[in-house]
N, C-alpha and C positions, 0 to 999 in steps of 0.2 A: 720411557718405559719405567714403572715402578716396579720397585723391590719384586713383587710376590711376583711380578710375570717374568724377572730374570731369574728369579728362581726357579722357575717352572722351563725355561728355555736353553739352558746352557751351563756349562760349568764355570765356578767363580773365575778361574782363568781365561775362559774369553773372554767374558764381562769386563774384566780386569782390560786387558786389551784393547776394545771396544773401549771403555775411558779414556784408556792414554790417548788414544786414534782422535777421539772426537773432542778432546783437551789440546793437541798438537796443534790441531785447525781452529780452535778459539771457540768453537762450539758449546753452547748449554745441551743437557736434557730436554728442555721446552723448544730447542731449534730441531729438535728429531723428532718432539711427540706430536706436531701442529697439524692437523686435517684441513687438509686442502682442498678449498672449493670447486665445484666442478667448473663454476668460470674462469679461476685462476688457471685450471687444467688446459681448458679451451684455450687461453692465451698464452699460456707457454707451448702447447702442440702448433699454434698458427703461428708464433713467431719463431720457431726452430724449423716449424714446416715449409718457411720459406726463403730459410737459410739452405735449406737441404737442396733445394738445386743448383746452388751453386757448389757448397762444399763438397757435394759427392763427388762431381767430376775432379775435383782437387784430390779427392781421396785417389781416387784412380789411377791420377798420375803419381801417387806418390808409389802408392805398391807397384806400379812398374818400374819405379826407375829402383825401388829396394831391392825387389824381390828375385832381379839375375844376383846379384850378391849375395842374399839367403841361400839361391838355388846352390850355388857355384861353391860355399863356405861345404852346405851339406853333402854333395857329389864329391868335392875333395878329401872332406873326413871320414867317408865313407871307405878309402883306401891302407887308414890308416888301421897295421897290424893288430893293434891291441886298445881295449877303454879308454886309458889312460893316454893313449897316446892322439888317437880322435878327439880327447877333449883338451888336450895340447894345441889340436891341428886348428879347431875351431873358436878357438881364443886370439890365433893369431891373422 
């Protein structure tokens, strides 16, 4: 993105941000501005689209085996008297 259109989009502090973010991962400016072919598109949707049947069911099983323990953190700290003391309860 050049100057005038981050000027036009955002304050210098997220800009700011945005740099650090995109310098942390080793990234240029030309590895965000690249337009993407619609064939590259096509082959990244058919080879993640056919990962997706299998990874989903995986996804599945993982929010069930998490998600009595989210439930059970939540319901527990729900009892708790005061703010401070629920976010005591759900830390532990």
């Amino acid at each position: 993105m050049t100057a005038p259109d981050r000027a036009q989009t955002g304050s210098p502090l997220l800009w700011r941000l945005v740099g650090l973010a995109v310098r942390a991962f080793g990234l240029r400016d030309s590895d965000l501005d690249r337009r993407m072919s619609a064939g590259a598109v096509d082959r990244f949707l058919l080879r993640e689209g056919a990962r997706a049947p299998v990874l989903a069911p995986l996804a599945m099983v993982g929010m069930c085996c998490f998600a009595p323990a989210y439930w059970l953190t939540w319901a527990l700290s729900r009892q708790a008297p005061d703010l401070q003391s629920r976010a005591t309860w759900q830390v532990l």
